[in-house]
PADREN-221683 format. One line per 8 residues: number of its first residue (from 1); for each residue z, y, x of N, C-alpha, C. Coordinates in steps of 0.1 Angstrom, whole numbers, plus 5000, padded with zeros to 4 digits. Atoms other than C-alpha are relative to their C-alpha. Layout:
% residues N
NUM) Z:Y:X:Z:Y:X:Z:Y:X | ... $
% end
This chain:
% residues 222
1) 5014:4997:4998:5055:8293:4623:4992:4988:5004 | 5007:5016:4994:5027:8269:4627:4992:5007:5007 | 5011:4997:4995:4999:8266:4649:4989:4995:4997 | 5008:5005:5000:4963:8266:4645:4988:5002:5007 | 5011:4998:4990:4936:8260:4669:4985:4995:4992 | 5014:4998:5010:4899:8264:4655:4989:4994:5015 | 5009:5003:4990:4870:8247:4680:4990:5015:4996 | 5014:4987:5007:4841:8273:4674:4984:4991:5000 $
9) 5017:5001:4998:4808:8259:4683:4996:4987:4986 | 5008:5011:5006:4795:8237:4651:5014:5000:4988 | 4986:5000:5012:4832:8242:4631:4998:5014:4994 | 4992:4989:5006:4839:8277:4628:4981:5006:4997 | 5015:5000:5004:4798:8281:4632:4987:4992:4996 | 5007:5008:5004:4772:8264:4621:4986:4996:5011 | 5002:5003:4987:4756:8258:4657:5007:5004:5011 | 4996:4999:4985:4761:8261:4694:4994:5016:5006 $
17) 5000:4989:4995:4767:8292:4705:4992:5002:5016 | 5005:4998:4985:4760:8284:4744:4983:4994:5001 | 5016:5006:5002:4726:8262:4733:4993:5016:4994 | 5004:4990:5006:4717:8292:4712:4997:5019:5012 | 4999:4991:4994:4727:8320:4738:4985:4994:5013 | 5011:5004:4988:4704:8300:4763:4989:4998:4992 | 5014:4998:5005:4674:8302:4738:4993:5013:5000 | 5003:4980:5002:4677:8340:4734:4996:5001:5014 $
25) 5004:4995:4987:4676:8343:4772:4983:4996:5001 | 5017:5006:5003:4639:8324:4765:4997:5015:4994 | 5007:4989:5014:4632:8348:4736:4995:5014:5010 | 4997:4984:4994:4640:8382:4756:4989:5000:5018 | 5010:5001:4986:4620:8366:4791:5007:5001:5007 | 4993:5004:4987:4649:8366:4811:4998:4984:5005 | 5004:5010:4999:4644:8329:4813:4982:4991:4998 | 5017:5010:5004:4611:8306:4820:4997:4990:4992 $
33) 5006:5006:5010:4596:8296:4792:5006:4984:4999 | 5001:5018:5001:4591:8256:4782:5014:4994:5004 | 4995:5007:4989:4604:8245:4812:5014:5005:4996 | 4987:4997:5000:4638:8263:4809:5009:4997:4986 | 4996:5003:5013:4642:8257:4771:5002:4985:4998 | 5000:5017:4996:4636:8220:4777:5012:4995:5010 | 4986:5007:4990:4665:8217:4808:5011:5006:4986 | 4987:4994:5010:4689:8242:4780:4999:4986:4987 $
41) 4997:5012:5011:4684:8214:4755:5005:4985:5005 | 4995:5012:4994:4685:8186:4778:5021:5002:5002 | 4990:5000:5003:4717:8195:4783:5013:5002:4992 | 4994:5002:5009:4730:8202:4750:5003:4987:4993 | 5002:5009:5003:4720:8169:4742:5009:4986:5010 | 4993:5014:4993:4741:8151:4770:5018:5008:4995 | 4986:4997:5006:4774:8173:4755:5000:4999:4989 | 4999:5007:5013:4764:8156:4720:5004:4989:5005 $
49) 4999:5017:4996:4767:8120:4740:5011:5004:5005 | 4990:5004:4997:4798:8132:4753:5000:4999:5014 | 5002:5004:4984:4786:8129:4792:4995:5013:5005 | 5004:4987:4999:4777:8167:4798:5014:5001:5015 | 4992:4996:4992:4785:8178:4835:4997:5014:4998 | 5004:4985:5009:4799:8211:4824:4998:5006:5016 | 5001:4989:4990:4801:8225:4862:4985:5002:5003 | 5015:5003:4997:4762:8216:4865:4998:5011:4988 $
57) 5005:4994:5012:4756:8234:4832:5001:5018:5002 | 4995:4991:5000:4777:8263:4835:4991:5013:5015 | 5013:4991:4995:4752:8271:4869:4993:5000:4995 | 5013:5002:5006:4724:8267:4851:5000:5012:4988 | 5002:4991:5012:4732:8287:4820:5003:5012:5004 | 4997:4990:4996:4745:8316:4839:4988:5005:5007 | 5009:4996:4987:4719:8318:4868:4988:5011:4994 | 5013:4992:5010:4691:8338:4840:5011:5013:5001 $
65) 4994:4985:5003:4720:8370:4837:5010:5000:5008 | 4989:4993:4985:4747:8367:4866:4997:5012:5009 | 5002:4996:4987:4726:8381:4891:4994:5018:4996 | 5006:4987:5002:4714:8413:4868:5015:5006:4999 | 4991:4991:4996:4738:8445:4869:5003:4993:4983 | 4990:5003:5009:4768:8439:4845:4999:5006:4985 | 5005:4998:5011:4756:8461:4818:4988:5002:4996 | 5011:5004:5007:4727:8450:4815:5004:4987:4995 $
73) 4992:5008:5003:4741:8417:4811:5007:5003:4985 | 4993:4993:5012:4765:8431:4784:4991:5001:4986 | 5010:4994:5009:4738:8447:4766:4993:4987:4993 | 5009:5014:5002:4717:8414:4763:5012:4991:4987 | 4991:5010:5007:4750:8398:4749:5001:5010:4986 | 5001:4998:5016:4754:8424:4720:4986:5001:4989 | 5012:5001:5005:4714:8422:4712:5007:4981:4994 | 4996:5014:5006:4724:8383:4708:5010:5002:4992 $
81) 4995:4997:5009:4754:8390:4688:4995:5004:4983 | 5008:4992:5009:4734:8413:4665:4991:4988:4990 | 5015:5007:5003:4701:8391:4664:5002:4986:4994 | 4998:5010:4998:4716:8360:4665:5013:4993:4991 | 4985:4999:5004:4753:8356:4657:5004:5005:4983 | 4995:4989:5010:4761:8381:4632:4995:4987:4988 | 5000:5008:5009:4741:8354:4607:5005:4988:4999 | 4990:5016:4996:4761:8323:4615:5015:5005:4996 $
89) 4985:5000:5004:4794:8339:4609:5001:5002:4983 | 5001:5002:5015:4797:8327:4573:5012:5004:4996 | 4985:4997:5004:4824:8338:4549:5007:4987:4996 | 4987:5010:4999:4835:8305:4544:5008:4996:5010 | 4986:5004:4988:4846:8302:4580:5011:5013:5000 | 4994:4994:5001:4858:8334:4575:5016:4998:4991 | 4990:5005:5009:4877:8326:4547:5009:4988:5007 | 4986:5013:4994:4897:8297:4565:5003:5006:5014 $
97) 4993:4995:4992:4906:8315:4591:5013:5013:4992 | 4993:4993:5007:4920:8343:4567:5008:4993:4996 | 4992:5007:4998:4938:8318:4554:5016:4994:5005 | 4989:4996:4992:4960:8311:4580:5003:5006:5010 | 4998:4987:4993:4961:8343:4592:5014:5010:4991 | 4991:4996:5008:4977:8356:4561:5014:4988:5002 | 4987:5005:5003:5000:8324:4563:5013:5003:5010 | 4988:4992:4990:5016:8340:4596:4997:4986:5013 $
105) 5002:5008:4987:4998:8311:4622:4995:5009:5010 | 5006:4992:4987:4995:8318:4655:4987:4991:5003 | 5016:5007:5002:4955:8308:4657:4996:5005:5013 | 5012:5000:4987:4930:8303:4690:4990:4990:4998 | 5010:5011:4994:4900:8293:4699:4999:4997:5008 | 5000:5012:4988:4894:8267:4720:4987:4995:4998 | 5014:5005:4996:4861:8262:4733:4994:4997:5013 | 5006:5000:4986:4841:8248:4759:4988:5007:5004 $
113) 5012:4991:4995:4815:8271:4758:5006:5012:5005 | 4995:4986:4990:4822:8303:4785:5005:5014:4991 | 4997:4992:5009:4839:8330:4776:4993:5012:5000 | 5014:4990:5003:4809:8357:4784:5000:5000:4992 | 5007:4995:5011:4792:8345:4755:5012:4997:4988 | 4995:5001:5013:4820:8340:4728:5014:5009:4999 | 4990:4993:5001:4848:8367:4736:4996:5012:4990 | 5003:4986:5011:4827:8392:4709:4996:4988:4986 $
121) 4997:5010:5009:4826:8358:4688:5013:5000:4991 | 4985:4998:5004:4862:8355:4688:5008:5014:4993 | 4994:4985:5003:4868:8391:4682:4989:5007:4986 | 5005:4999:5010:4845:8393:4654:5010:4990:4986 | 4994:5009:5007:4862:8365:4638:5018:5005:4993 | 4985:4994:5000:4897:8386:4642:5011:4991:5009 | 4987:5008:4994:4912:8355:4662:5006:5010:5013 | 4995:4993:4992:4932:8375:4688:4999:4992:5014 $
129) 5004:5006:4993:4934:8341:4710:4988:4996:5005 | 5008:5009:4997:4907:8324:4728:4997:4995:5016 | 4999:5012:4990:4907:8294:4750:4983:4998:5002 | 5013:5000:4993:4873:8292:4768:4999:5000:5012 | 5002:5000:4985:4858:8284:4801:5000:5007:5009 | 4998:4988:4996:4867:8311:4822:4987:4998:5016 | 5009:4996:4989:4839:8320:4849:5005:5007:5014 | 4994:4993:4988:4847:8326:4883:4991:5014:5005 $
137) 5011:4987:4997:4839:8363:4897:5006:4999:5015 | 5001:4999:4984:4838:8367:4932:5006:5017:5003 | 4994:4989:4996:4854:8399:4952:4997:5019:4994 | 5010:4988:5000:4830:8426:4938:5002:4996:4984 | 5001:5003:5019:4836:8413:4901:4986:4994:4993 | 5014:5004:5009:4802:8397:4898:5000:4985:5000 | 5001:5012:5002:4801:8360:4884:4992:4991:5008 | 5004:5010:4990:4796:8332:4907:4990:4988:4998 $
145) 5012:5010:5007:4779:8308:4882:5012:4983:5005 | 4994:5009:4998:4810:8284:4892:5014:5004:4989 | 4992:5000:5009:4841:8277:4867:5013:5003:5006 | 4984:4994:4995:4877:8291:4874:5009:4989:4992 | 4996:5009:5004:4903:8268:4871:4996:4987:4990 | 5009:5013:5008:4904:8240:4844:4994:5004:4986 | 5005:5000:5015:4879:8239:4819:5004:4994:4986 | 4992:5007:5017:4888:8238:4778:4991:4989:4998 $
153) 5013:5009:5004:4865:8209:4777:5011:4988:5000 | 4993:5009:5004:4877:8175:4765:5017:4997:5002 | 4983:5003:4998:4911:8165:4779:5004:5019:5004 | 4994:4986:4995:4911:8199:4798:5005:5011:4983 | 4989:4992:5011:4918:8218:4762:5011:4996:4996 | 4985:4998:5000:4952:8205:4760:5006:5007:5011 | 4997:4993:4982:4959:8216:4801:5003:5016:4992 | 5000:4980:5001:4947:8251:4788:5006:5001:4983 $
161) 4991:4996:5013:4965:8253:4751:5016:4999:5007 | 4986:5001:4997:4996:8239:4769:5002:5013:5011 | 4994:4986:4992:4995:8267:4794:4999:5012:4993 | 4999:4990:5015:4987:8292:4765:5007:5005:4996 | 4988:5000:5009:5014:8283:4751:5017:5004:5007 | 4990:4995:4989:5039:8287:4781:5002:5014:5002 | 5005:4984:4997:5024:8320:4787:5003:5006:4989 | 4995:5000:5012:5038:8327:4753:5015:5002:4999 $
169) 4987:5002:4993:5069:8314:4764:5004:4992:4982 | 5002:5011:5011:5059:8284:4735:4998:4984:5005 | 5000:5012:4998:5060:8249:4734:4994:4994:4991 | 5007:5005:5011:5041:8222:4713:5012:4998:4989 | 4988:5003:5011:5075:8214:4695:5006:5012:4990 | 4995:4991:5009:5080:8246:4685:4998:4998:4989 | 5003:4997:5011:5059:8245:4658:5000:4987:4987 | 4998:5011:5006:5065:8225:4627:4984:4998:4992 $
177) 5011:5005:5005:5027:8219:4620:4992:5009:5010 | 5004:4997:4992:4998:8221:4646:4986:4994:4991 | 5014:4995:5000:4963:8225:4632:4986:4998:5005 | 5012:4999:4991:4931:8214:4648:4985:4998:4996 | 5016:5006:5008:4893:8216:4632:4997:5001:5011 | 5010:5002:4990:4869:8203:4653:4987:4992:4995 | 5012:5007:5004:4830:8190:4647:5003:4987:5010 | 5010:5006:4985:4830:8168:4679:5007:4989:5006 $
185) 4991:5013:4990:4842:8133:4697:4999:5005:5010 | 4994:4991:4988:4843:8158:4725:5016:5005:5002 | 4989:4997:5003:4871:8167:4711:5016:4992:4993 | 4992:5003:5004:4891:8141:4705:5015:4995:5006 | 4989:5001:4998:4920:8142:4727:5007:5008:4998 | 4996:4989:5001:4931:8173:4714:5005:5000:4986 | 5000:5008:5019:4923:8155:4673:5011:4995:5004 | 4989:5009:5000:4945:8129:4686:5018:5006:5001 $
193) 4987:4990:4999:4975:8156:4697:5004:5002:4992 | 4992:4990:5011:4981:8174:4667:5001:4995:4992 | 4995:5010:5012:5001:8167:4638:4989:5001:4990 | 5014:4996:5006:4965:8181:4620:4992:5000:5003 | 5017:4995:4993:4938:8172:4628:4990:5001:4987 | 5008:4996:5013:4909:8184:4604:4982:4994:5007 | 5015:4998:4992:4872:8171:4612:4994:5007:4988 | 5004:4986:5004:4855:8201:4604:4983:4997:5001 $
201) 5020:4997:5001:4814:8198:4596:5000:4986:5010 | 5001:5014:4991:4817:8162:4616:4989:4997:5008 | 5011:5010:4997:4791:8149:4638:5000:4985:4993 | 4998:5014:5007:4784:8111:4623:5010:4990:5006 | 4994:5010:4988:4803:8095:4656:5018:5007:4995 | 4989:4994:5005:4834:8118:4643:5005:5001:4983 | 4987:5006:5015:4835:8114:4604:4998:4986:5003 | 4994:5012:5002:4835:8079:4610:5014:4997:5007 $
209) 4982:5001:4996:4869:8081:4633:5008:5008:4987 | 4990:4996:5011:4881:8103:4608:5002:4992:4986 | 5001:5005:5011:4873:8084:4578:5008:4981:5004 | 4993:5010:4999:4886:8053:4595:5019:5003:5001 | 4990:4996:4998:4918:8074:4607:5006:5010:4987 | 4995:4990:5015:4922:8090:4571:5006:5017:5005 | 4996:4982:4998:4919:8129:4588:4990:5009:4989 | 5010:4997:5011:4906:8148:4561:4990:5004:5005 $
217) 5012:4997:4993:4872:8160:4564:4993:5014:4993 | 5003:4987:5005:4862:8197:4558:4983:5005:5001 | 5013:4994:4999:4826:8205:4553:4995:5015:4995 | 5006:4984:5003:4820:8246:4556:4988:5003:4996 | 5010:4996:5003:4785:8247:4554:4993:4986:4990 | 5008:5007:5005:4775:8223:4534:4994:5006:4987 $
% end
């Protein structure tokens, strides 16, 4: 069996899911105007440079729907899905996941965007796995706006694939081919891991590692 891990935000879609979820909260008025749209960007823009503090972010992007009851919350997330989502999932990503799905890999996502907003992502997609920043809930089950254990974010997505994979009762050697599309030099200690790495829709700071490192280069939406 091989393995293949899929990034999501800018590979498997054709934007950022967590930038995008924090625009809708704008759209809908749970969030203040300008001002709030302007900090959600600012910080999309320091996890393109690669210097994104995600525990700073992760308050921030939460703090607009933690604090309302749970299904309302919910509700808001399948309006985004719907409104939002639903047109980003293209069939060519589709299609490469089908792929090797039919070939019999065991497939996850691995993202650093929370798993609120991408557990009806993942499950739209059919991946069964997904690796995402798990949100801490407090006694009462309501989200804290603070991160649980280690985040999938740069080094931390090997941490959480390698415990994944334990939890499995798997190892990285098992598999004789390991898989990894990613857009992002966020992600490249995860590229550098696997016997595959794929740069997937590249940012420009990432096809040029790949094109210097001869990883092929897959463009879905082009």
């Amino acid at each position: 069996m091989n393995l293949t891990l899929f990034d999501l935000d800018g590979t498997l879609i054709p934007s950022d899911s967590d930038h995008a979820f924090g625009a809708f909260m704008v759209d809908i008025g749970w969030a203040e105007g300008a001002q709030w749209r302007e900090r959600n960007d600012e910080f999309y823009h320091q996890y393109q440079a690669g210097r994104l503090d995600l525990a700073e972010y992760i308050d921030f992007a939460t703090s607009v729907w933690r604090s309302r009851p749970l299904a309302e919350a919910h509700a808001a997330r399948a309006r985004f899905m719907a409104e939002v989502m639903a047109p980003m999932l293209q069939e060519q990503a589709h299609a490469l996941v089908r792929k090797h799905a039919q070939a019999g890999d065991l497939m996850a996502i691995v993202t650093a965007t929370n798993e609120f907003v991408t557990a009806p992502i993942a499950e739209a997609f059919g991946i069964e796995h997904l690796i995402a920043v798990q949100l801490q809930r407090d006694a009462s089950g309501a989200y804290t706006g603070a991160i649980e254990g280690i985040p999938s974010y740069q080094t931390g997505k090997i941490n959480r694939v390698q415990t994944w994979l334990s939890g499995l009762g798997r190892q990285w050697q098992d598999f004789e081919r390991i898989t990894f599309y990613s857009d992002s030099v966020n992600d490249l200690p995860l590229l550098d891991l696997v016997s595959h790495p794929v740069a997937t829709n590249p940012t420009p700071a990432l096809a040029k590692i790949a094109s210097a490192r001869a990883w092929p280069i897959l463009n879905l939406f082009a």
